[in-house]
N, C-alpha and C positions, 0 to 999 in steps of 0.2 A: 504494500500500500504506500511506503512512506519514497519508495523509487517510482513508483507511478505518479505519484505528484509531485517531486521534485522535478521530473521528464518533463510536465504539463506546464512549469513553470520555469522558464527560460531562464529571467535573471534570478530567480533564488537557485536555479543550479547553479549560474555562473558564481552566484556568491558562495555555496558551498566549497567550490574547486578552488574560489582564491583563497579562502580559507584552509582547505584542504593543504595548497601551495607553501602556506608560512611553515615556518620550521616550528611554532609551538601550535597543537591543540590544544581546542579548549574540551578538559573531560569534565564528567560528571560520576563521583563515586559516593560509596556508604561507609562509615565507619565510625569512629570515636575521635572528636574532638582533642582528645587528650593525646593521640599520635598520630601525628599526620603522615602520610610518605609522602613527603614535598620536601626542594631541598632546602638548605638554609640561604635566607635572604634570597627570595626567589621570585616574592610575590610583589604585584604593585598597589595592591590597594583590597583590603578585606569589610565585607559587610557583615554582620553576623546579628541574628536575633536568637538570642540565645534564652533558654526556661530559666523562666524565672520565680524561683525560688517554688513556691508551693503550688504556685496557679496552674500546672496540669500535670494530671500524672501521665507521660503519653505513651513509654511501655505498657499502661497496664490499658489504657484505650486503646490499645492495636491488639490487645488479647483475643477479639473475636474472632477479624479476619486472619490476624497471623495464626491464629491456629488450623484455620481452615486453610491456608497456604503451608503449615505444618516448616513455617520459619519464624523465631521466637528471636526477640531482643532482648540481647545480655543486658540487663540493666543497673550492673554494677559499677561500670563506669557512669550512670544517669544523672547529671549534674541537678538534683531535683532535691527540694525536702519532702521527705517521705518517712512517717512512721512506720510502716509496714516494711522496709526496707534499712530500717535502723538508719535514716539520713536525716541529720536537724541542720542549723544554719552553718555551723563549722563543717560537716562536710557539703554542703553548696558550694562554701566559698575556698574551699579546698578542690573541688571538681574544678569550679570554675579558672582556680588558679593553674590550673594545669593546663588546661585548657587555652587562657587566653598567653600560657609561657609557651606553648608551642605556635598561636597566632604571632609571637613576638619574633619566635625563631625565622619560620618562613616570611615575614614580613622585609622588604629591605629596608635599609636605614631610612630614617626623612621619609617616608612614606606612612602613610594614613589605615588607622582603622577604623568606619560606625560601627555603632552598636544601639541595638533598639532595646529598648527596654521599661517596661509595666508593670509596676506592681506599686498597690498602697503601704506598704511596709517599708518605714525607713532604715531597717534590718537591715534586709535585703538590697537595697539601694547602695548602703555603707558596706555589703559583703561584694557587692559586684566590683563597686570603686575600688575596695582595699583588691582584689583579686587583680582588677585592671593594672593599679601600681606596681603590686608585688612580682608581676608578669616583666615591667619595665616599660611599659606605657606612661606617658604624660598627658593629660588630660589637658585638651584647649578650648574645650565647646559645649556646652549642653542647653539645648531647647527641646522644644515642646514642638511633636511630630505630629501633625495635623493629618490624620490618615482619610477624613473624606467619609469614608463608608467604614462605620460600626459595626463590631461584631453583633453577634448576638446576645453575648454575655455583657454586653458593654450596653446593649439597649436595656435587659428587662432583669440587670441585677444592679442595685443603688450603689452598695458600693464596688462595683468595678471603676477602673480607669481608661475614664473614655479618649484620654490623647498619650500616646507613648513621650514618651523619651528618645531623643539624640545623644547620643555622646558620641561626639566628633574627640579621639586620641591620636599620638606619633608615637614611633619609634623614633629617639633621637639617634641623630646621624651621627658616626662614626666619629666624625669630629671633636662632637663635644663629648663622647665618651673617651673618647683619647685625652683631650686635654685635662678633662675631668680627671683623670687617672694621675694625672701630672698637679693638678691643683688643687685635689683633695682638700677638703677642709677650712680651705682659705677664702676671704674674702673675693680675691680676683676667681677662684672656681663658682663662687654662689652668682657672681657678677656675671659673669659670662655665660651660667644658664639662663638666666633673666633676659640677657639679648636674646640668647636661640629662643626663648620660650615668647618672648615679646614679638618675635619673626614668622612666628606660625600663626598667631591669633588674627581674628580677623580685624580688620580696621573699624570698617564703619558698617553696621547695620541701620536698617530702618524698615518699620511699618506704617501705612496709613500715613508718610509723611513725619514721622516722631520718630527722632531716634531713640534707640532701643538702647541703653545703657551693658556692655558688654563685661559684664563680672568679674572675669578673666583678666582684664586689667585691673582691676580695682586691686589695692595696696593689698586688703586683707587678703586673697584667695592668691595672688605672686606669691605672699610669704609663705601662704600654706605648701602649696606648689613647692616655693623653694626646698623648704624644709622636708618635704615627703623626698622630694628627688633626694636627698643626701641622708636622710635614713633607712628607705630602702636600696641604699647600694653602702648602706653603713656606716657611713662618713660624720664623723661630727659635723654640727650645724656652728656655721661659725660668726653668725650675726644673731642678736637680740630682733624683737622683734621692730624697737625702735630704731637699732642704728638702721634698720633694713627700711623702715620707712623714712629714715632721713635721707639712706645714700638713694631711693630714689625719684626725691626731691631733686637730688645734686643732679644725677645722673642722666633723668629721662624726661622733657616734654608731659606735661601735664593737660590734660582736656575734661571738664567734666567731671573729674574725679577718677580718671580712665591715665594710663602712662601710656605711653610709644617710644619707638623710635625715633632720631629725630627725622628719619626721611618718611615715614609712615603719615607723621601728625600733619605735613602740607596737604596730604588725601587729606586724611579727616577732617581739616579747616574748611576746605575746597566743599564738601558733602555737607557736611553741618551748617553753611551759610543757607544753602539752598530747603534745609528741613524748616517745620514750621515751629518744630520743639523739641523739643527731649523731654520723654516721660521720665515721673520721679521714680525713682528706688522706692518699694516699700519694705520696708524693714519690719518683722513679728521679732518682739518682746518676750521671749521665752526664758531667758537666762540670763547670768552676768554680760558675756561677751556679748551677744546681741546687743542686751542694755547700755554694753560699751559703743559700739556701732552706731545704734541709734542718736543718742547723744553728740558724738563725732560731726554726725548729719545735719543734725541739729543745730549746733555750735558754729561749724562751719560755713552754714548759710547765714548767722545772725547769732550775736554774742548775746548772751539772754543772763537775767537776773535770778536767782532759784526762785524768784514769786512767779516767773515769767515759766517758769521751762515746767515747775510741779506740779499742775494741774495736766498737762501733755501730758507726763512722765504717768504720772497713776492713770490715766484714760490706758496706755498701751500696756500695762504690766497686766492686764488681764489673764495673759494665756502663759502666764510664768508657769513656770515647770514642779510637779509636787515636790520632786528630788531636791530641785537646788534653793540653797538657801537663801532665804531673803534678803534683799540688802537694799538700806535707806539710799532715797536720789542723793544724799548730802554727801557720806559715805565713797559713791560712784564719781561724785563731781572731786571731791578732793585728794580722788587716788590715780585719778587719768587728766583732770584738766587744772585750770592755774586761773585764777579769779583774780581782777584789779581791782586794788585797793586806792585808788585815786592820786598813785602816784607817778614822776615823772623819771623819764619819758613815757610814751602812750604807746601801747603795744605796738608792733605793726598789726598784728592783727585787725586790734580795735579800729585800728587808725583807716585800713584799706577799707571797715567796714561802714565808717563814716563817710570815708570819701564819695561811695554811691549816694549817699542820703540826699538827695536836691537841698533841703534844709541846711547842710551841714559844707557843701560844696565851697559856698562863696568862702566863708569864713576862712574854711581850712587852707584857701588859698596865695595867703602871704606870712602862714605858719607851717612849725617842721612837728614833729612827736616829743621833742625837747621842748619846744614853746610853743602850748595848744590855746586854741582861743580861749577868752573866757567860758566858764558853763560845759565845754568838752568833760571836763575830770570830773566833772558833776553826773552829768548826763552816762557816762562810762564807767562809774563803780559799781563797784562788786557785779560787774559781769563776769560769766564765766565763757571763757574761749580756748580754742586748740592749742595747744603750747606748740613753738616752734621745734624745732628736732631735738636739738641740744636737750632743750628741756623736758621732752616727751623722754629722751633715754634716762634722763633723773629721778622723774617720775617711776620711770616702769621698773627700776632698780630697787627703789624702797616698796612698790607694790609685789614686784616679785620675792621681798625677802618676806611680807606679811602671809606671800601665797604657801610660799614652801614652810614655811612654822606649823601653816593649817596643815598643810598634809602632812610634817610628822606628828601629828595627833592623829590624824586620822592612821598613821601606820601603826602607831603604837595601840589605838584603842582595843580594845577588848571586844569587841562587838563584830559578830559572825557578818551579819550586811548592815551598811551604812543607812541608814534613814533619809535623811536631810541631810547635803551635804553641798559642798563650793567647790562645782564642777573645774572652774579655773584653779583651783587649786590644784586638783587633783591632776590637769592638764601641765601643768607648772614642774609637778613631781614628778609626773613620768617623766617629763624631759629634760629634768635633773640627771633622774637615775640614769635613763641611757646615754645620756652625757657620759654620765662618769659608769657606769659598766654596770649597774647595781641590777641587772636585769631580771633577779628574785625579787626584790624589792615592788619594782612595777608588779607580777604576777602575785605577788599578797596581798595589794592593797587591792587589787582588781576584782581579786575572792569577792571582797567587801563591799564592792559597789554592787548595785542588782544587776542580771545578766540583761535587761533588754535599755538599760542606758551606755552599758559597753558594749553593745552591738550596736545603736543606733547612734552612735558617736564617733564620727567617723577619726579623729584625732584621737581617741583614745582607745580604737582597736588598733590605729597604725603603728601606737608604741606597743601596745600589747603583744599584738603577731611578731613583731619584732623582738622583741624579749622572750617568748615562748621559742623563736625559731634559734637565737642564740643558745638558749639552753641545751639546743638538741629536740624541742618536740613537736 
């Protein structure tokens, strides 16, 4: 049948023969993810919608017809959770990891992998990510995959997830693993993934005319990045998370609250004139660091008084977390930001944010931050605003010695799980310990926390797998 229509159809033969002509076919095989027979760095570009986590068992839905084809699927390799099968989220993310180190292997350098991916569980979301990492993936993209036409499961079950997930990942090239290898540790090594990794991200997105604010440059998610790339290939981390946000202050072109290159940012000038807007960030209040986030956002656009920002602050703190502990806006404001006290000279900060004010214009205009008009130092005390770098790594010094005190109580206590607890602490401590090699240490305290806030946290499974795989297990 399939030579009698090929025969009938002129140019799809002639396409199959040119086809046929090239030195590579394209096949089509069955097998396990977890070995591939492909060579190394072979391939140019891998799409993969891989099971995700519990939502189908689909060895045991091929049970009718495969038995009636009297051909059965090993389902020991089944990257699935399944009770029936003794699989919970540590082996998922164990399949998966095999899985996506063999995508890594045939992948060539500098080349791309998607991954589709649905599920409600931020478990499973954090077990894919950490799997993606631990394979040696860098993560540069994640949207929301508008597929058009609905499953079925997606129309007539509430909570199914009616839009997938993108995760656009690289293998990094050769290069920067090379160099890497040579600058281990170092400031110029963390530097230097930050170009490659600023080099792959896209520049300018937009919908409807509004730019879409790109994550992936934002300060917080570079440092995350940076810091996973040099713990899963082992390397101490060798910036704060301050001095990282000040070197790239120094370093990179700034837009929006987005970094570039600097040959990248003349696109995104060029594109951005033309949009009508840029949509805001919204930012959910669920914990300290978010609350720290939030705030930043806050701050940043408009230096505010705590009469001014307190009523914001309890409207978002709604969906705070049971686990983590509470903590007063006062608290938050005098562990990450720097309040004027009406004295001279005027921040720059304050000072830039006056200078927009129409009101504030003429004035400031035969004065410097040394000599502010009258009524300025009035009009600008006790704001609170972003400390410049210098001062953000002052700050995070004395907040991070208050973090790590909390966590050795928490290591020392007596108590089999944590109840209430300062998840940045906790966050602080692990990455003490594997600083300095304590990688027992992280696996005792972890006992203590409940299992589904160190699953669904994605920073504090990356130190955890890491300490568990140094030990050996």
């Amino acid at each position: 049948m399939a030579s009698q229509f090929l025969s009938k159809d002129e140019s799809r033969s002639r396409a199959v023969k040119i086809s046929a002509a090239g030195a590579v076919l394209p096949f089509i095989t069955t097998g396990s993810a977890t070995e591939l027979h492909i060579s190394d760095n072979s391939i140019d570009y891998i799409f993969t919608d891989p099971p995700f986590g519990a939502n189908r068992m689909y060895s045991e839905l091929n049970f009718l017809w495969e038995a009636w084809l009297r051909v059965y699927t090993n389902s020991q390799p089944e990257a699935i959770q399944n009770k029936a099968q003794n699989k919970g989220l540590q082996e998922y993310e164990t399949l998966m990891t095999r899985s996506f180190k063999e995508y890594y292997r045939v992948l060539k350098p500098g080349r791309w992998i998607s991954v589709e991916f649905s599920n409600t569980k931020a478990s499973v979301w954090n077990a894919l990510q950490t799997a993606l990492g631990a394979a040696g993936f860098v993560v540069a993209d994640v949207r929301t995959l508008d597929k058009k036409q609905g499953s079925i499961v997606g129309y007539t079950t509430a909570t199914a997830v009616r839009q997938d997930l993108a995760i656009s990942a690289y293998k990094p090239n050769g290069g920067l693993e090379d160099r890497f290898r040579l600058e281990a540790g170092t400031e110029d090594g963390a530097w230097d993934f930050v170009r490659t990794h600023l080099r792959q991200l896209p520049v300018f997105v937009s919908k409807n005319d509004q730019v879409e604010p790109i994550l992936e440059r934002m300060n917080f998610l570079l440092f995350d990045r940076m810091v996973a790339f040099h713990v899963q290939r082992g390397v101490t981390v060798p910036l704060s998370a301050a001095e990282f946000y000040g070197g790239l202050e120094q370093r990179f072109p700034k837009r929006d609250e987005m970094y570039f290159l600097p040959d990248q940012v003349a696109e995104y000038d060029q594109k951005r004139m033309l949009a009508k807007g840029i949509e805001q960030l919204q930012l959910f209040v669920t914990d300290e660091s978010s609350a720290i986030q939030w705030l930043r956002q806050q701050l940043t656009r408009q230096p505010q008084t705590f009469q001014e920002i307190h009523p914001h602050f309890m409207r978002e703190i709604g969906g705070w977390q049971k686990h983590e502990k509470p903590l007063e806006l006062a608290d938050l404001l005098e562990q990450n930001f720097l309040r004027y006290e009406g004295e001279t000279p005027v921040p720059a900060q304050l000072w830039a944010w006056f200078e927009q004010d129409p009101d504030w214009q003429v004035l400031l205009k035969d004065h410097t931050p040394d000599n502010p008009p009258t009524g300025l130092q009035r009009e600008a005390r006790h704001r609170w605003y972003v400390p410049d770098p210098t001062r953000a790594a002052d700050l995070e010094k004395l907040r991070e010695r208050e973090l790590l005190k909390e966590f050795e109580e928490y290591r020392q206590s007596k108590q089999k799980k944590l109840k209430v607890f300062r998840l940045e602490a906790v966050r602080a401590g692990f990455k003490k310990a594997w600083q300095d090699q304590q990688y027992r240490t992280i696996i005792e305290v972890a006992e203590k926390i409940p299992d589904n806030v160190l699953q669904e946290d994605s920073k504090l499974l990356m130190w955890y797998d890491q300490a568990v795989t140094r030990l050996g297990g």
